[in-house]
C-alpha positions as CSV (number, residue, x, y, z in Angstrom):
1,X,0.0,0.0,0.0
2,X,1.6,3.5,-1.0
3,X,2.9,6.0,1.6
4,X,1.1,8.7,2.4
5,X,2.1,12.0,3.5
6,X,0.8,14.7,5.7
7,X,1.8,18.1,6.6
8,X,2.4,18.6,10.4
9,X,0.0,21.2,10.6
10,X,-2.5,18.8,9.8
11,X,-1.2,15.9,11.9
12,X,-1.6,18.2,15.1
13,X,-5.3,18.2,14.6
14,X,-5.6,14.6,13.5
15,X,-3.1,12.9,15.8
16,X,-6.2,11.2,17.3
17,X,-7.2,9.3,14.2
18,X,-3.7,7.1,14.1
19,X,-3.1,3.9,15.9
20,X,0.2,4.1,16.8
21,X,2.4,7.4,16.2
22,X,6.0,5.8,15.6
23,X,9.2,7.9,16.0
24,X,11.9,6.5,14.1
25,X,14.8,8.7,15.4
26,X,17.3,7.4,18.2
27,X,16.6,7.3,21.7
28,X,18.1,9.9,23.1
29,X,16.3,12.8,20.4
30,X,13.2,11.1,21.8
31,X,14.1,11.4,25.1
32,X,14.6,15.1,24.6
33,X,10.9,15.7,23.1
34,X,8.7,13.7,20.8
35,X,4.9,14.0,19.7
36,X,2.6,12.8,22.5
37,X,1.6,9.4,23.0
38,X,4.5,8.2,20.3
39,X,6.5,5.0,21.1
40,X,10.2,4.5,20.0
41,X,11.4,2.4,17.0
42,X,14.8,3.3,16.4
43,X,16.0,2.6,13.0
44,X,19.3,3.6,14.1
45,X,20.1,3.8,17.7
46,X,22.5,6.5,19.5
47,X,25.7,4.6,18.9
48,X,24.9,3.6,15.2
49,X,24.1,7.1,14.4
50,X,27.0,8.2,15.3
51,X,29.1,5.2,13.8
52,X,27.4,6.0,10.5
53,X,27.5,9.5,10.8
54,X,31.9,9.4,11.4
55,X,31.9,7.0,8.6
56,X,30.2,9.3,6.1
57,X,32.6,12.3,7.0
58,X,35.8,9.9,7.5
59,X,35.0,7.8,5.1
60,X,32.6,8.3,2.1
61,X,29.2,8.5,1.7
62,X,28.6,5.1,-0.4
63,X,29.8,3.0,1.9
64,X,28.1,4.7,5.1
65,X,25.1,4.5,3.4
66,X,25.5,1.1,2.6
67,X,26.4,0.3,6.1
68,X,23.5,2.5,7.2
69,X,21.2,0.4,5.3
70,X,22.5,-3.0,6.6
71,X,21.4,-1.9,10.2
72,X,18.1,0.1,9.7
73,X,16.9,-3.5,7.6
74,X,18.0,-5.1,10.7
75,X,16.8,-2.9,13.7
76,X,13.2,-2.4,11.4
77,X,12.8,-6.4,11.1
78,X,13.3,-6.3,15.5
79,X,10.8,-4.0,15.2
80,X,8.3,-5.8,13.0
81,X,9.2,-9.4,15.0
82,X,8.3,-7.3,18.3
83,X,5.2,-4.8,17.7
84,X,3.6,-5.9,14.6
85,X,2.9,-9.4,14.2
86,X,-0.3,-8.9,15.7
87,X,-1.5,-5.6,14.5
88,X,-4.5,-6.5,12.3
89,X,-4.6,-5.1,8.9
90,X,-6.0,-1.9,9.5
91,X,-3.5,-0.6,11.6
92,X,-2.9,2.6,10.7
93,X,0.9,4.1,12.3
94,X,1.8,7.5,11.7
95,X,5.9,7.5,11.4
96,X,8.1,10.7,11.3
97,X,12.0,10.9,12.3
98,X,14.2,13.7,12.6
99,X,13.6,15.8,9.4
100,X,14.8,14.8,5.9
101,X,12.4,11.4,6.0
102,X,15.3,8.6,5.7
103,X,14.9,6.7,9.0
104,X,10.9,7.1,8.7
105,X,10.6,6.5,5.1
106,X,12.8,3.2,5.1
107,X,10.2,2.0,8.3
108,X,6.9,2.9,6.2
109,X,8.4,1.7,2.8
110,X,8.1,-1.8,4.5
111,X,4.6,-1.3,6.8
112,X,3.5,0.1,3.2
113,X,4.7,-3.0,1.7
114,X,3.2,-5.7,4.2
115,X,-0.4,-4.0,3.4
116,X,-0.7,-1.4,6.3
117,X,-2.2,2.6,6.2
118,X,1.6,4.2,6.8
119,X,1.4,7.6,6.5
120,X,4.7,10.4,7.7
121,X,4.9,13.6,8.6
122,X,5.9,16.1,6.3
123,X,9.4,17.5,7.6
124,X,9.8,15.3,10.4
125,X,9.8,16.2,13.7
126,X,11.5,19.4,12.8
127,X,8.4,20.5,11.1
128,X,6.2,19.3,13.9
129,X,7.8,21.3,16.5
130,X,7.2,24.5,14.4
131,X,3.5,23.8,13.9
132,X,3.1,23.5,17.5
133,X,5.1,26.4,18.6
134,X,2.6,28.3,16.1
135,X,-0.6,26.8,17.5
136,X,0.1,27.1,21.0
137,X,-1.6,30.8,20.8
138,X,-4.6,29.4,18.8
139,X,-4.9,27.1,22.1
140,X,-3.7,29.2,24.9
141,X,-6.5,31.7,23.8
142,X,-9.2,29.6,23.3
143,X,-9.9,28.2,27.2
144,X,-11.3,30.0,29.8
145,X,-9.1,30.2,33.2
146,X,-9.4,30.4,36.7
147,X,-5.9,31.6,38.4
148,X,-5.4,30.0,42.0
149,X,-3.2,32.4,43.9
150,X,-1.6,32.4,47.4
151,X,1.2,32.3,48.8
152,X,3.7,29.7,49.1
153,X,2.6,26.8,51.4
154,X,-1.2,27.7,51.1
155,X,-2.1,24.8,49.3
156,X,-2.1,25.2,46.0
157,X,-1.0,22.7,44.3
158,X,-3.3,20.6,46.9
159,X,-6.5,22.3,45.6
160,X,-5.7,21.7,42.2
161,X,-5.5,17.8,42.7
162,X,-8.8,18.4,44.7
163,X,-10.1,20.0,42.1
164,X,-8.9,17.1,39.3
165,X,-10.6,14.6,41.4
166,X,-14.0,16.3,41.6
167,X,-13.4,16.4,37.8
168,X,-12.8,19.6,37.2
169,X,-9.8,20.6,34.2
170,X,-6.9,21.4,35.5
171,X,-3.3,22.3,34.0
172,X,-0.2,21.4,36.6
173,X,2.1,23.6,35.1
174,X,4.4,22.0,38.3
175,X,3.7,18.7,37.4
176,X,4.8,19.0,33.9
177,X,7.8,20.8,34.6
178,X,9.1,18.3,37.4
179,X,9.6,20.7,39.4
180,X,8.3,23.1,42.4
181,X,8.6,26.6,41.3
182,X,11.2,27.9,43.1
183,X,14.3,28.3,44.7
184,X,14.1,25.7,46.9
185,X,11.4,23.7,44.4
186,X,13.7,21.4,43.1
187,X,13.0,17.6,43.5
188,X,15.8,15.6,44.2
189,X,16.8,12.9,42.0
190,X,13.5,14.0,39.3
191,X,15.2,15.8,35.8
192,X,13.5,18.2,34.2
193,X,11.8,17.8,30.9
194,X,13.8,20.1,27.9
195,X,12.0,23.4,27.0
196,X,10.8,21.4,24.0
197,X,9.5,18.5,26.0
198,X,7.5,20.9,27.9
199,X,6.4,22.7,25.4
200,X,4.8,19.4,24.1
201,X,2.9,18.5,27.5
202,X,1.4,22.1,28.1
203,X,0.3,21.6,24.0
204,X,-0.9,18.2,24.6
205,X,-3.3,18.9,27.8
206,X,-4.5,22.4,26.7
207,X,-5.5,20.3,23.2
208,X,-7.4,18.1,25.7
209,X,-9.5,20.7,27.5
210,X,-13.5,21.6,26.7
211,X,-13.5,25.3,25.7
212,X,-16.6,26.1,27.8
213,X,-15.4,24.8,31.0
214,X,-13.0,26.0,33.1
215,X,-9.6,25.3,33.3
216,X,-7.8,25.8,37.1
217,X,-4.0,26.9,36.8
218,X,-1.7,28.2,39.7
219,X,-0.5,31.5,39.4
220,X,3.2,30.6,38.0
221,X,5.7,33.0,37.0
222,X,7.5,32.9,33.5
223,X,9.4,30.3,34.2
224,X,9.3,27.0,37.0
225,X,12.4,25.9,37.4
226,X,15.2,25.7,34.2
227,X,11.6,25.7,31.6
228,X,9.8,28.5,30.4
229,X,5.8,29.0,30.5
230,X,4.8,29.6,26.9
231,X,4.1,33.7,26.1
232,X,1.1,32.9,25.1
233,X,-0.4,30.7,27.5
234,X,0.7,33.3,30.6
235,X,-0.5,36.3,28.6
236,X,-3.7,34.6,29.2
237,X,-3.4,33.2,32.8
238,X,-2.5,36.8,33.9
239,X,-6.3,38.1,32.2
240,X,-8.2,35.9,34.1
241,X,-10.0,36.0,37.0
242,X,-8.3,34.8,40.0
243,X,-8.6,32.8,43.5
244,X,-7.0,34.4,46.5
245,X,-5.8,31.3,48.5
246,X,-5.4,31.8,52.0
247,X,-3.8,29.4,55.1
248,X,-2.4,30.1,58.5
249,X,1.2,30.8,59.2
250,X,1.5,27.1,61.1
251,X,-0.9,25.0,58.6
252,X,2.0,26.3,56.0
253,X,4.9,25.5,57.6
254,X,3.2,21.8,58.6
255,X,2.2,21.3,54.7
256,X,5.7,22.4,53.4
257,X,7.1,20.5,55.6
258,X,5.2,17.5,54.2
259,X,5.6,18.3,50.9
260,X,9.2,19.0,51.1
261,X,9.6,15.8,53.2
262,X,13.4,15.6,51.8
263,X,14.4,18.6,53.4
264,X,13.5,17.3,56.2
265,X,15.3,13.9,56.0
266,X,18.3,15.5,54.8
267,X,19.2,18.5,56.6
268,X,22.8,19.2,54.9
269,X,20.7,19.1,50.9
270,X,18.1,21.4,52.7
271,X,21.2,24.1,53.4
272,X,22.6,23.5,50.6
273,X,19.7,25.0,48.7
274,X,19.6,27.5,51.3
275,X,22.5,29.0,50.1
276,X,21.5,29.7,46.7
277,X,19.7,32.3,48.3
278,X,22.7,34.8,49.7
279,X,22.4,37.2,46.9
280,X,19.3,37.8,47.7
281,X,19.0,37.7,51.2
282,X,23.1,37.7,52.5
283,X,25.4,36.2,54.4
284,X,24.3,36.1,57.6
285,X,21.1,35.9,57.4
286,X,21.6,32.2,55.5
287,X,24.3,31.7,57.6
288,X,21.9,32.0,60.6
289,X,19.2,29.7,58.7
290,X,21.7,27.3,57.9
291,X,23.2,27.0,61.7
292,X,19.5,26.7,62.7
293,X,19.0,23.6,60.3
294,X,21.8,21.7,61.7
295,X,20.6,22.4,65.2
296,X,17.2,20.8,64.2
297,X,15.1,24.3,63.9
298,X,13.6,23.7,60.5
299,X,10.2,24.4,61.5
300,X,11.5,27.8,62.8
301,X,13.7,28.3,59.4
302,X,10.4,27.3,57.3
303,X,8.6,30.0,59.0
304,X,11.1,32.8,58.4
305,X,11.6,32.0,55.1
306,X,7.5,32.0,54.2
307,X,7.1,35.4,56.1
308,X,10.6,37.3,55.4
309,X,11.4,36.3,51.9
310,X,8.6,34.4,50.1
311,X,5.8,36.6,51.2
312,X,6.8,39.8,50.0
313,X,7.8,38.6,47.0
314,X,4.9,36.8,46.2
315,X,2.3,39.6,47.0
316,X,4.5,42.0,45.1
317,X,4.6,39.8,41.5
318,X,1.1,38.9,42.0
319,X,-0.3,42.4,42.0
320,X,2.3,43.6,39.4
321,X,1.5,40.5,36.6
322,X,-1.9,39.6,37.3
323,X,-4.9,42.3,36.4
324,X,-7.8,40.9,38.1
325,X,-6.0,39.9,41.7
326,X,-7.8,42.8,43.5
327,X,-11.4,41.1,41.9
328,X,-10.2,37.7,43.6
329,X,-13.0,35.4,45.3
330,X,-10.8,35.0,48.5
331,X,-10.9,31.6,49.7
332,X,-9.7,30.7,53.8
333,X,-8.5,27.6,54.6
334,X,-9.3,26.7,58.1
335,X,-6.4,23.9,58.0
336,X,-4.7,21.8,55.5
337,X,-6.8,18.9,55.8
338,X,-7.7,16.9,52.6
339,X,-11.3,17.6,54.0
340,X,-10.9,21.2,53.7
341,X,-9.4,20.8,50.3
342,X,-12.2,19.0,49.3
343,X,-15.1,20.9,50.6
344,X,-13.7,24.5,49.0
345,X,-13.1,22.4,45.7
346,X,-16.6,21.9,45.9
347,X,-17.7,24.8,46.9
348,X,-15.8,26.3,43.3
349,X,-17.1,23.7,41.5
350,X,-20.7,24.9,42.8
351,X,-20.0,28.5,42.1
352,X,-19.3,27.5,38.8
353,X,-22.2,25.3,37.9
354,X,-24.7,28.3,39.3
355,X,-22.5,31.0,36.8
356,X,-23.5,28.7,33.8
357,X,-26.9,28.5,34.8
């Protein structure tokens, strides 16, 4: 059966109609980003790429594509013995490697060739990253928001999973990025995704969302951790109306102590972090935080930090980035009980329901 082709452009809005999305590239470019949902058939893997691609310098370009050939026919065959024996005949994979179509093509020549509906990607994924960095306004701009803000250890990040399990549509800008959104919000042994990898998960859930319900986001800054929020997507967080989350001083110190559980456990990792913040605050003040760590004071520590260095900060980019903060529909958290979490997720969800009505 013949090879089709289809633009990228198009394959973002019709990713849903394939079986299987297939990229053909090596391991480690998947690793950095892929389309969502694909699975990894290397025609070449990371060190044959590299063995073929010396050859073709060092060499000539006959004989490393001769050589080239001998393993793609070879890795594609593992492939076919693994994953498609018992695909039924109307499978239908969409392929795509890196850009030029080599890898891919030689994979859907022979899915073509058993009887299956192959069809690539124009441009690879080359040209699929440059369709969805241009429809990621289309999409940012499309949903309707609700912006929780608070400061740090109000529970944020807790009413948004409340929220999700009550069924509501939420984005976990944290989630994605692997990581806690500031200083201190690193998780220890978790990577982050690449800039491009994150860029694909913020594409793939806002593609997922109904336009006429809400979507709850937390009030992020540009960027969370080493990734950056697309423009377009916090152009639009900071328009929308907004949730002014509110806990005590001692129900957020218990929950960040709790969430950052590591800190905890490991006091010397806890100061260590600490001390990426002695531009900003100096010397001795860390020095004093760090001293009170070691003597087992990291409730105390916890405390200072929320109301001496997170606090202000916080209530000064929140009124300076987001328009509709003074508007916000407060919200007081007795305690940090899941029951609590669960009752005001409610109570949104209600608020909502009635503003539909």
């Amino acid at each position: 059966m013949p090879v089709q082709t289809l633009p990228a452009s198009e394959a973002l809005t019709r990713l849903a109609s394939f079986d299987t999305v297939i990229d053909a590239r090596t391991e480690d470019e998947y690793a950095l980003d892929h389309v969502p949902g694909a699975v990894n058939w290397p025609t070449l893997d990371n060190a044959e790429r590299i063995t073929i691609g010396t050859m073709y310098k060092q060499v000539n370009p006959f004989e490393a594509k001769k050589r080239g050939a001998a393993l793609s026919a070879r890795n594609i065959a593992a492939h076919i013995e693994r994953e498609v024996l018992d695909k039924p005949k109307g499978w239908k994979p969409l392929v795509y490697c890196w850009r030029g179509g080599n890898r891919s093509g030689a994979l859907a020549t022979i899915l073509g060739a058993i009887g299956f509906q192959v069809t690539l990607i124009e441009g690879g994924y080359k040209a699929w990253r440059a369709a969805l960095v241009d429809d990621m306004p289309r999409l940012a701009q499309r949903l309707q928001y609700r912006v929780v803000c608070g400061p740090t250890g109000s529970g944020k990040t807790r009413l948004l999973q409340a929220l999700a399990a009550q069924g509501a549509q939420v984005l976990d800008l944290e989630a994605l990025a692997q990581h806690r959104s500031s200083v201190l919000g690193h998780i220890p042994g978790v990577p982050q995704p690449s800039q491009k990898a994150f860029d694909s998960l913020i594409w793939d859930a806002l593609q997922r969302f109904d336009p006429a319900r809400p979507v709850f986001v937390e009030s992020e800054s540009k960027k969370v951790g080493n990734v950056r929020v697309p423009d377009a997507l916090m152009d639009a967080m900071r328009e929308s109306p907004c949730i002014d989350l509110q806990l005590p001083d001692e129900e957020r110190v218990a929950l960040l102590l709790e969430d950052y559980d590591f800190f905890v456990k490991e006091p010397a990792f806890f100061c260590q972090r600490l001390e990426a913040l002695t531009e900003l605050r100096g010397k001795a003040v860390v020095g004093e935080w760090i001293a009170k760590v070691r003597s087992g004071r990291t409730p105390e520590v916890v405390l200072e930090l929320l109301t001496e260095h997170y606090d202000p900060m916080y209530r000064q980019s929140i009124q300076r980035n987001f328009q509709r903060y003074p508007q916000a529909t407060s919200c007081a958290l007795k305690d940090r009980s899941a029951t609590a979490l669960s009752a005001l997720a409610c109570t949104l969800l209600g608020e909502r329901s009635a503003d539909s009505t």
